[in-house]
C-alpha positions in Angstrom: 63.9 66.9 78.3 67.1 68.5 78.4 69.1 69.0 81.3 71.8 72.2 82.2 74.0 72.4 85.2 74.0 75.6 86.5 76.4 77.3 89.4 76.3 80.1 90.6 78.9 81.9 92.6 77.8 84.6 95.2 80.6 87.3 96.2 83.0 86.9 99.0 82.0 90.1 100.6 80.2 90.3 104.0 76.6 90.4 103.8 76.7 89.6 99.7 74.7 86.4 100.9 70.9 86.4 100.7 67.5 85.2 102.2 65.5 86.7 99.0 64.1 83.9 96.5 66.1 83.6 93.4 65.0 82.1 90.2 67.1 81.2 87.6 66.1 80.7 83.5 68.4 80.3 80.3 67.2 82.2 77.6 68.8 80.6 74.0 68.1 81.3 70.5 65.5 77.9 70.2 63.7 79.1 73.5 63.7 79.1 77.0 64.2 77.3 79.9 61.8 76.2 82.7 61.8 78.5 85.6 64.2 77.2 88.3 64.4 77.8 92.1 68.1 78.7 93.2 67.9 78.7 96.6 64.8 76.0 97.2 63.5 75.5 100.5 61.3 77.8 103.3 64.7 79.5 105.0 67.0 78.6 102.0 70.3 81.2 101.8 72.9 82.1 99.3 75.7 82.4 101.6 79.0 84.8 100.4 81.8 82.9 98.7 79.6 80.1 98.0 78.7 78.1 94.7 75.0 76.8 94.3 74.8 74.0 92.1 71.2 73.4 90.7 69.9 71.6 87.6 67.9 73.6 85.3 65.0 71.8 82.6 64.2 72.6 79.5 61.6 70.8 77.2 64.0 71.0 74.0 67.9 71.4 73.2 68.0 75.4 73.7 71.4 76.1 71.3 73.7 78.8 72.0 72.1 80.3 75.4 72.0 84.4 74.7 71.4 85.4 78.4 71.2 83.9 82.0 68.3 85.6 83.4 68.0 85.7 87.5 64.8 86.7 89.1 64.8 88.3 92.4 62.3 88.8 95.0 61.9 89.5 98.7 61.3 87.0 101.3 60.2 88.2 104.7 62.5 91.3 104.5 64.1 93.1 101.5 67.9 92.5 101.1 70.5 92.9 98.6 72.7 89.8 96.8 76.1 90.1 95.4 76.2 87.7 92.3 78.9 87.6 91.0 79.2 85.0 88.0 77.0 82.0 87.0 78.7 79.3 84.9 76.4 76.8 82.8 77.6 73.5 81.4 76.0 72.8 78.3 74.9 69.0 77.5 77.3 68.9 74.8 79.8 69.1 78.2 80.7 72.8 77.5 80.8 75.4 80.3 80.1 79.0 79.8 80.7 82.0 81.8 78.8 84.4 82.6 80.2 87.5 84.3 77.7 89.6 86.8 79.6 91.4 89.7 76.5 93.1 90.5 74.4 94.0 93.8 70.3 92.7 93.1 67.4 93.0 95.1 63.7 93.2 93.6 64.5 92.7 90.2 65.0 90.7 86.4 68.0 90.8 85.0 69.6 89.5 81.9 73.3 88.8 81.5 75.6 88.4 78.9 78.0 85.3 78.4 81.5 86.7 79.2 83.3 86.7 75.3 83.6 90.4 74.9 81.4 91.8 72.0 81.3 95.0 70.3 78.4 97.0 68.8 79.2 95.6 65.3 79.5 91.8 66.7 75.6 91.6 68.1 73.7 91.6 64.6 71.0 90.3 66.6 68.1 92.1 67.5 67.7 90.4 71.0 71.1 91.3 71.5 70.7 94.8 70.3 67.8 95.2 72.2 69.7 94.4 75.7 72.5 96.5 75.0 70.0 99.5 74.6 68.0 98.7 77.7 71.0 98.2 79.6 72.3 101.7 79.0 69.1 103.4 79.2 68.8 102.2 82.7 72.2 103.1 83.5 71.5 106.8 82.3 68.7 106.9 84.6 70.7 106.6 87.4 73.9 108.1 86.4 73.1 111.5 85.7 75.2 114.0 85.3 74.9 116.9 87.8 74.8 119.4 85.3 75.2 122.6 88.2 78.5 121.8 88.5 81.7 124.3 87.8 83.8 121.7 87.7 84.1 118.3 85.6 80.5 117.1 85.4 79.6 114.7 88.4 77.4 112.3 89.6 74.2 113.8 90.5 73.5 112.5 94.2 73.5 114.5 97.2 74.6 111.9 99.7 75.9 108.3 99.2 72.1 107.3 99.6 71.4 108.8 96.2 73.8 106.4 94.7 73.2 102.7 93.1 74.1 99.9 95.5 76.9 99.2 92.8 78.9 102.6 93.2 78.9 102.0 97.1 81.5 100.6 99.1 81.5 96.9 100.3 79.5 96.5 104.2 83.3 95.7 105.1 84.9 98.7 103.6 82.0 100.9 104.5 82.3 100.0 108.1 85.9 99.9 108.2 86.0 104.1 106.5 82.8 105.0 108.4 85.4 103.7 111.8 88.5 105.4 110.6 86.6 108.6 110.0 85.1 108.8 113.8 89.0 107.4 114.6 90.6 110.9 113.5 87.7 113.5 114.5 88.8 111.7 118.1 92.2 111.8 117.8 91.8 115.6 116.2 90.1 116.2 119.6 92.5 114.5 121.6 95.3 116.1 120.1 94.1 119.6 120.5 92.9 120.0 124.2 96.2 117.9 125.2 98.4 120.3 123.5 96.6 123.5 125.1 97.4 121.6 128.3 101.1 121.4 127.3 100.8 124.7 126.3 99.7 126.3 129.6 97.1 127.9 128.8 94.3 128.8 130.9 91.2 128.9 128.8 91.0 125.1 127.4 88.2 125.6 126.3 87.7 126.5 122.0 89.3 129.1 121.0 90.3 129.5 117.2 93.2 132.0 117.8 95.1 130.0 120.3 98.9 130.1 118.7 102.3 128.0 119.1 104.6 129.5 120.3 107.6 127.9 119.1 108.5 125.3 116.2 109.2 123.0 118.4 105.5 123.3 119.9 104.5 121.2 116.5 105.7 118.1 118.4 102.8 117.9 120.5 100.8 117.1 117.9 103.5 114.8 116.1 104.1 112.4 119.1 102.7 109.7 117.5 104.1 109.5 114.1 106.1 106.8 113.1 106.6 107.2 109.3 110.3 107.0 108.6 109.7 109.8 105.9 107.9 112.2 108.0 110.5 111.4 111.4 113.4 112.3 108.6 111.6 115.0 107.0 111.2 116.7 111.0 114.8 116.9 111.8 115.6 117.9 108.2 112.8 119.7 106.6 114.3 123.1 107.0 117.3 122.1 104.8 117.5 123.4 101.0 118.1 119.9 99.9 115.2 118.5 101.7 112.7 121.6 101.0 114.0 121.1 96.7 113.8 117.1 96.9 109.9 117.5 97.6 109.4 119.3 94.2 110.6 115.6 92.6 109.1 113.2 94.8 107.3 115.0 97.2 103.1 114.8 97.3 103.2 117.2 94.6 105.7 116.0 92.2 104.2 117.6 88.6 105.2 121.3 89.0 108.4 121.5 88.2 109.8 122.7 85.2 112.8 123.2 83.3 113.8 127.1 83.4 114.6 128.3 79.5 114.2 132.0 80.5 113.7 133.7 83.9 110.2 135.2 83.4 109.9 139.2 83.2 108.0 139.2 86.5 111.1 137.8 88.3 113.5 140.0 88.3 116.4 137.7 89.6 120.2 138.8 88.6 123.3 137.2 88.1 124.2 139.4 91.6 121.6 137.8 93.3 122.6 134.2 92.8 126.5 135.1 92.3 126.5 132.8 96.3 124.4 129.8 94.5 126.2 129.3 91.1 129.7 130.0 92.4 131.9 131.2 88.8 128.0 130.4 86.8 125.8 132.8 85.5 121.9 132.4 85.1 122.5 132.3 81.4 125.3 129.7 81.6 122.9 127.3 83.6 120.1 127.6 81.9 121.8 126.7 78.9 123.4 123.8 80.6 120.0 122.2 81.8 120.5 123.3 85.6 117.9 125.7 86.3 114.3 124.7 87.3 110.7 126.7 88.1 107.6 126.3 89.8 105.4 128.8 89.4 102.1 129.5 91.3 100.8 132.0 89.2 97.3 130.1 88.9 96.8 130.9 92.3 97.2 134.6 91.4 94.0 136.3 92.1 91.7 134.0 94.4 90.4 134.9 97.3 91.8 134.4 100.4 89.5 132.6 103.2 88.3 133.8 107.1 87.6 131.3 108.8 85.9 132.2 112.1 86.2 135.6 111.4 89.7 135.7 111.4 91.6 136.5 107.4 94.0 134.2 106.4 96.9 135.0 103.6 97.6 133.5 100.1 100.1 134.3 97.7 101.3 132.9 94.4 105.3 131.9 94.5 107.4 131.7 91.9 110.6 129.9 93.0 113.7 129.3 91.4 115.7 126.1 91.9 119.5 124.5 90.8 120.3 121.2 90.4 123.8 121.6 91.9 127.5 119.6 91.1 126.0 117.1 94.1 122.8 116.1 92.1 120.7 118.2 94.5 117.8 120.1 93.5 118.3 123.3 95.7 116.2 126.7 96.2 118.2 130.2 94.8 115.7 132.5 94.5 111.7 133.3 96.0 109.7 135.8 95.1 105.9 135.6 96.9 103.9 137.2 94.2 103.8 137.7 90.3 103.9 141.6 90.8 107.3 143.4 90.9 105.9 145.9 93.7 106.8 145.6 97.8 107.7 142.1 96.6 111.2 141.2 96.8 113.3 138.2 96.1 114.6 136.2 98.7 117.6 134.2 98.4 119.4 131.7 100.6 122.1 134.7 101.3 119.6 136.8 103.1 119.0 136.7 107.1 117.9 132.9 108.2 114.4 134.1 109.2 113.6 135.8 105.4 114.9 132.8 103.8 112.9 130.3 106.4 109.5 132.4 106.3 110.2 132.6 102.2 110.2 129.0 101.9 107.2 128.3 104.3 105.1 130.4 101.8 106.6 128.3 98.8 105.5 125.1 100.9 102.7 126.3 102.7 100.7 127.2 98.8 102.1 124.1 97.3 100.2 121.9 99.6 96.9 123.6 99.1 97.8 123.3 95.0 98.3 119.7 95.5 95.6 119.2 97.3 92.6 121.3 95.4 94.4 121.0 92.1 96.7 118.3 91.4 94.9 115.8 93.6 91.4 116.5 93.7 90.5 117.8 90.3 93.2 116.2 88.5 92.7 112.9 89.5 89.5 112.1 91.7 87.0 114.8 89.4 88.3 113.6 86.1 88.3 109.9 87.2 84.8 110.6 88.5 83.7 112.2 84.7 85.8 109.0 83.0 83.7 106.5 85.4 80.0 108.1 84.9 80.6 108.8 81.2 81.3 104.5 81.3 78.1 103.4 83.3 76.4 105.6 80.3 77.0 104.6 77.2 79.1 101.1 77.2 77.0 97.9 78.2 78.7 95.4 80.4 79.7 93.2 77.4 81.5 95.8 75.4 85.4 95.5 75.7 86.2 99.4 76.7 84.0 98.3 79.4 85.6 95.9 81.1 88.7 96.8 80.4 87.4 100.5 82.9 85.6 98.9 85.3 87.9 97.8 87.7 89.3 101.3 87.7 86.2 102.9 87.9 84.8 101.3 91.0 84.0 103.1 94.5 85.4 106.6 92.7 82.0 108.5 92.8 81.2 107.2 96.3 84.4 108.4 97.6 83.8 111.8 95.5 80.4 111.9 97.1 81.7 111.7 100.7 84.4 114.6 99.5 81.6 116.7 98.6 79.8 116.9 101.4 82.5 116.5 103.9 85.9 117.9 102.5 85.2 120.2 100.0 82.3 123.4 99.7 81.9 125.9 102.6 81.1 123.4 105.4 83.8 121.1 104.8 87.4 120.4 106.7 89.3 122.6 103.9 87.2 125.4 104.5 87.6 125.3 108.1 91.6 125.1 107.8 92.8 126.1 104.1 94.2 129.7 103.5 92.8 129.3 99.9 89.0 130.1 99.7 87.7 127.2 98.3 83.6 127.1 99.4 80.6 126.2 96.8 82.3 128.6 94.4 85.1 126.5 94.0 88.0 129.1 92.8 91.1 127.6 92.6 89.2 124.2 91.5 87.6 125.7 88.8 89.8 127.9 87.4 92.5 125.3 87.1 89.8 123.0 85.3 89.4 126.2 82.6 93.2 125.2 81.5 93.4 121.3 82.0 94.7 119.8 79.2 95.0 116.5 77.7 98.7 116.3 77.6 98.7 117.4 81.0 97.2 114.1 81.7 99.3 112.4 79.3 102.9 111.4 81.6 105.1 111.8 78.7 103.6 114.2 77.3 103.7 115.9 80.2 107.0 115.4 81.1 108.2 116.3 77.9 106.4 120.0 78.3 107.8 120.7 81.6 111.5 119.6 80.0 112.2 116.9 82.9 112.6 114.0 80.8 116.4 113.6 81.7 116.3 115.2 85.4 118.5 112.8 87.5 116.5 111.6 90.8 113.6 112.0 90.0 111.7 108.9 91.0 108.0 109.8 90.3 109.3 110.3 86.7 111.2 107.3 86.4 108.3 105.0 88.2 105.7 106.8 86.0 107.0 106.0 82.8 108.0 102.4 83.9 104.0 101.7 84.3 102.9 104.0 82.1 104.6 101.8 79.6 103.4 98.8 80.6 99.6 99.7 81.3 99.7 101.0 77.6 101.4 98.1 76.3 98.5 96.1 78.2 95.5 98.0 76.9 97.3 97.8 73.1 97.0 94.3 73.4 93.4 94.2 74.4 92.4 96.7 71.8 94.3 94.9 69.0 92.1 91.8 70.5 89.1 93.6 69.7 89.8 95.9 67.2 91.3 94.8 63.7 91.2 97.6 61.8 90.9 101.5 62.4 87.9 101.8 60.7 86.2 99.4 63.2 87.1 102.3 65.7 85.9 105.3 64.2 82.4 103.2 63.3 81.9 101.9 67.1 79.0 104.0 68.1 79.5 103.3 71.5 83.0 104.1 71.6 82.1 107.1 70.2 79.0 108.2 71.9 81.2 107.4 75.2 83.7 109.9 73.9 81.9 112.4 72.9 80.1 112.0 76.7 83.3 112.4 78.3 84.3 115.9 76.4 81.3 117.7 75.5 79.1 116.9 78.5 81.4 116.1 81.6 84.2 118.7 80.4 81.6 121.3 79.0 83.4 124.4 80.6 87.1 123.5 79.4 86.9 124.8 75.9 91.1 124.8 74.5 91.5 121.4 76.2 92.5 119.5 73.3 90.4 116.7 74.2 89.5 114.2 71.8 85.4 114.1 70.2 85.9 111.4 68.4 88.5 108.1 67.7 89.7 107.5 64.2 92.5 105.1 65.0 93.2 102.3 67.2 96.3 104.3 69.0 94.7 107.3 69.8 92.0 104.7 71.6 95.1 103.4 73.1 96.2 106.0 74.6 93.1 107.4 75.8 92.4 104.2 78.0 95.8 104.3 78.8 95.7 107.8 80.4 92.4 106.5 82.1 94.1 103.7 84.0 97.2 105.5 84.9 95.1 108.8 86.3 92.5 106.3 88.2 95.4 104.4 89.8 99.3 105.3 89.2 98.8 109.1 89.7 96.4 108.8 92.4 98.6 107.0 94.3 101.7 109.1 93.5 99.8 111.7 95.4 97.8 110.6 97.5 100.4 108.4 98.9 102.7 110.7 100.5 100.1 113.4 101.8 101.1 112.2 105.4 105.0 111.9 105.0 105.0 115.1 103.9 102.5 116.9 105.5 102.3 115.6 109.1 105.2 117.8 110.2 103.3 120.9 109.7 105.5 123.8 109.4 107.0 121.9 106.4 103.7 122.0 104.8 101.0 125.0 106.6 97.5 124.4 105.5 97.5 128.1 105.7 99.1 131.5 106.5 98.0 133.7 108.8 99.8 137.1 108.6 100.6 138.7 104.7 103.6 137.6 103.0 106.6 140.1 103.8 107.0 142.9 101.4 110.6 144.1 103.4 113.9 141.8 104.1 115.4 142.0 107.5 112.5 142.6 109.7 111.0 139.2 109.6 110.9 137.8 113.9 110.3 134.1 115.0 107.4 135.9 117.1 105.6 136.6 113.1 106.5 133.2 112.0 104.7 131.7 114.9 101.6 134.1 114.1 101.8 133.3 110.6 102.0 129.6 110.7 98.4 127.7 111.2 97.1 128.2 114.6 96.8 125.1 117.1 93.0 124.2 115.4 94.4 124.0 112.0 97.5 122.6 112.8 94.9 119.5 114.5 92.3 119.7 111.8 95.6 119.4 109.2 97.0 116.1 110.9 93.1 114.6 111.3 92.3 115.0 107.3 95.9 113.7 107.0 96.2 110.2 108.9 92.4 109.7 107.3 93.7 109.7 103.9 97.1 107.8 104.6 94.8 105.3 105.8 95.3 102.3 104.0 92.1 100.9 102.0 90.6 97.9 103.7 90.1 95.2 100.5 92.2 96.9 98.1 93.1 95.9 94.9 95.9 96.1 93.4 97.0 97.3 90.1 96.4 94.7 87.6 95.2 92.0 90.3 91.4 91.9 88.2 89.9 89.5 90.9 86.6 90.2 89.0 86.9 88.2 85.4 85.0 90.8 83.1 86.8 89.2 80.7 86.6 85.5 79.9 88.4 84.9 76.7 91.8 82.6 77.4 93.9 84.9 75.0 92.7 87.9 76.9 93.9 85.9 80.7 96.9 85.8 78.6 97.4 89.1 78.0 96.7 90.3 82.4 98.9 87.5 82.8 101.6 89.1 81.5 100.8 92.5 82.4 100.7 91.2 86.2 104.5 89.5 85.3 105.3 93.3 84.1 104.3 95.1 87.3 106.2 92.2 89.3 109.4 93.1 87.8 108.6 96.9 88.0 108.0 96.5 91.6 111.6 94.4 92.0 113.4 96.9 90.5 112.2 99.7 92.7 112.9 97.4 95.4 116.4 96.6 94.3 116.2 100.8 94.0 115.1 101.8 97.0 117.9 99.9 98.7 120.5 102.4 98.1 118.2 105.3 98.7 118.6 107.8 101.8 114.7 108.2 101.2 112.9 105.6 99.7 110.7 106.7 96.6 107.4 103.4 97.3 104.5 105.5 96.1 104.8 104.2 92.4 105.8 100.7 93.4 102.7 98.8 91.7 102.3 97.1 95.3 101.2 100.0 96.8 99.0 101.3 93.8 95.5 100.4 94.2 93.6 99.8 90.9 90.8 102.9 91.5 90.2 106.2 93.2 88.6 105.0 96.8 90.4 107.2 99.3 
């Protein structure tokens, strides 16, 4: 008789404990082991955070133990367990590790001990076998919702529909379900209490109630205390502050350097002569000075009514300087890419023009960020990257659990989005100008032109001709841990992969790929996505853009949706009267009527304070509480990844210090590893 000691570790989250009977045999290549009781005894529990200690028989010497299979069943009612590793400790005194992490009720499972193993590295056909069931019970409940217009996404209808896996913790769940009821009662609050500072008669609904005056905004700021968004209200009408947001605003990958002023903006040397002083356009945009954003994606989609009542879009292009003070500063606006009724605005014309000219700039740059920049371009891709995963790469393969962490909660989260933010009952339907219902416009259409150097920071920055712009934070953050989470998932590749060829002949790797661009990215044909991996760096750099999407870039923007976009005339969710085709007739009276009505300006600030929520149990970048990996070298290598974000974080810090406005989003403190809010 041969004795193993067994412990096994149940998770730390509320309710992960368990009054289900658990069974626990070791499965190694001479046979297995007897059938074990875990948690013995009539009301016996698995508690979370606890280690069970049990000794498990076995009538001969079982040699290297393949899997560590647990056994599952109900006992008086049905209730999940969180496992989330089980160590056993040979006779010979050696202690393996076997990494779990999963939610089980009724079931048999098998897992793997925790050394990282490839296709290629499991000649075995018991090991072969296991990866193959594993993913074809993966695929069963990760399908792809193949009605989709956009990147192919989980096919659930609710959160219901998902695997107790892609679900939030009991604590986090409770904690978002709270914060959610939270806002819909402060969005309530807010709004009857500023009809009664309004004087109005009627309190009850009424979607065309109106402010009256900027300063009527107040009423529903009263209770901000963000230093950036009390700044931002006493300056957000200045040039500065309205060109600063373009850098390291919520929206911060617009911008452009300007290498020729595009034929549909007619903007003269006349027009600017108050801007560039002695300067001509030519001269600065040979000297690196000039700068675009451009809207013209927005050129052509539908405007929403909500309630009956039309709302106005436009598509900007805007013209900005980076002056002798390092500012970058607004010269020129035109509100649509036609030439006709549609003239350029400059800071030289009345105060009025020049205010309601930059509202409209603002005002369609928020609902870009939002529907484009941040939800398709990180949570809808993230949400592709994650199911694509689940798919086609078993739990032991390296790609795997190098992903996962990154991965987790995004298709819940998505999920929620779909059913509550986004489509023609949710918030942004009820409050956006842009018309974004089931057809998805803007959404989509930007999806028909994503690219993969768009999601590539350098290569990104390199296109839009930033690379050298002075103050601009997000850039200089972005590259700092872009560099370092590439450097980090080099070093685990190289770990795994010794050769290119063992790459390009990983049918996993590939299958996973292939997943990802032909099946979750269907409709984006000119992408320049890769099918396939022939070489270790463009595996790199793949992963790479994975991890930074799921967690740098997400927080980049989702970070600063409430500085920025609290104040609302510095950010309207909508527009309610047609952009001015005349200069000089423009009143305060149509600036009130054009801004978002008292509803919207609530509803705005409610879907606003939600997100800048902070996430109860996050994680941070490169914390890996969860040890997919158990190899020493490969502790080694997030060892020293964790040092690198340290001292990315300190010099932010040491940054930040002699900042007006502090640029945090990027510091890897405030990152969290995956897409969850």
């Amino acid at each position: 008789m041969i004795t193993y000691n067994v412990a096994i570790k149940t998770g730390e989250e509320f309710c992960a404990g368990t009054w289900s009977y658990v069974y626990c045999t070791l499965i190694g290549e001479r046979g297995k082991s007897h059938r074990t009781s875990v948690n013995r005894g009539l009301f016996g529990t698995l508690k979370e955070g606890s280690v069970t200690q049990c000794e498990i028989i076995s009538d001969r010497d079982l040699g290297p133990i393949y899997f560590v299979e647990l056994e599952v069943s109900k006992f008086f009612k049905q209730n999940y367990w969180l496992c989330s590793f089980v160590t056993v400790e040979t006779p010979e005194g050696n202690a393996l590790q076997f990494p779990c992490y999963r939610w089980l009720e009724s079931c048999t499972i098998r897992i793997r001990e925790g050394t990282a193993k490839r296709y290629c590295d499991d000649l075995l056909p018991e090991f072969q076998s296991h990866r193959q069931d594993e993913l074809q019970a993966e695929q069963k409940h990760c399908r792809w919702n193949e009605l989709s217009s956009l990147p192919k996404s989980i096919d659930a209808q609710s959160v219901d529909d998902l695997p107790m896996d892609l679900k939030f913790s009991c604590v986090k769940e409770f904690d978002f379900d709270v914060f959610v009821s939270e806002s819909l009662e402060n969005l309530k609050f807010v709004y009857f209490f500023s009809l009664i500072e309004l004087n109005l008669k009627e309190l009850e609904y009424k979607f065309e109630h109106t402010w009256t005056k900027i300063e009527d905004f107040d009423l529903i700021f009263w209770n901000v205390k963000n230093p950036t968004a009390v700044f931002l209200k006493e300056h957000w009408n200045e040039d500065w502050v309205f060109g600063y947001q373009f850098l390291n605003g919520f929206n911060p990958v617009l911008i452009e350097k300007c290498k020729e002023i595009p034929e549909n903006f007619p903007v003269t040397d006349a027009m600017v002569k108050e801007s560039l002083g002695n300067s001509t356009l030519k001269q600065e945009i040979q000297k690196g000075n000039l700068y675009l954003v451009n809207y013209q994606i927005l050129d052509g989609i539908p405007a929403n009514v909500i309630e009956g009542v039309q709302q106005y879009i436009a598509a900007p292009i805007c013209l900005l300087h980076f002056d002798k003070q390092n500012r970058m500063v607004p010269i020129a606006i035109q509100l649509k890419q036609i030439t006709e009724d549609n003239p350029i605005f400059l800071p030289s014309d009345g105060e009025l023009d020049w205010l309601l000219a930059k509202m409209w700039v603002r005002s369609l740059d928020f609902q870009h960020f939002e529907l484009v920049s941040h939800l398709l371009r990180t949570h809808l891709i993230a949400e592709t990257f994650s199911v694509a995963t689940l798919r086609h790469l078993p739990a032991v393969h390296p790609v795997y659990k190098l992903l996962v962490p990154h991965i987790k909660y995004t298709m819940y989260i998505n999920t929620i989005a779909r059913s509550k933010l986004i489509g023609s009952k949710g918030f942004i339907s009820q409050a956006f100008g842009v018309k974004e219902d089931d057809n998805h416009f803007l959404s989509s259409k930007a999806f028909l032109v994503l690219t993969y150097r768009s999601l590539c920071l350098p290569e990104d920055l390199e296109d839009r001709g930033v690379t050298d712009l002075k103050g601009y934070y997000y850039k200089d953050d972005g590259l700092s841990i872009w560099s370092a989470i590439h450097d980090f998932v080099t070093k685990i590749v190289k770990h795994h992969y010794q050769k290119d060829k063992e790459v390009e002949d990983d049918p996993e790797v590939q299958a996973w790929i292939q997943d990802i661009t032909q099946v979750g990215f269907e409709g984006n044909k000119n992408s320049e996505f890769p099918t396939s991996f022939q070489t270790k760096k463009e595996l790199c750099k793949f992963l790479t853009m994975i991890i930074f999407n799921c967690s740098a870039q997400h927080a980049a923007l989702n970070n600063g949706q409430y500085d920025w976009g609290s104040w609302v005339p510095n950010s309207p969710c909508s527009m309610r009267k047609p952009p001015p085709t005349e200069k000089g007739k423009v009143t305060m009276e149509y600036i009130m009527e054009s801004l978002p009505n008292v509803h919207q300006s609530c509803l705005q600030m409610a879907i606003l304070w939600m997100v800048n929520h902070p996430p109860r149990e996050m994680r941070k970048l490169g914390d890996y509480k969860e040890k997919h990996f158990t190899e020493d070298k490969v502790q080694h290598i997030i060892g020293e990844f964790q040092d690198e974000l340290k001292e990315i974080d300190r010099l932010i810090q040491e940054r930040n210090k002699n900042l007006v406005l502090k640029y945090e989003y990027l510091r890897p403190e405030n990152i969290e590893d995956s897409i969850s809010i």
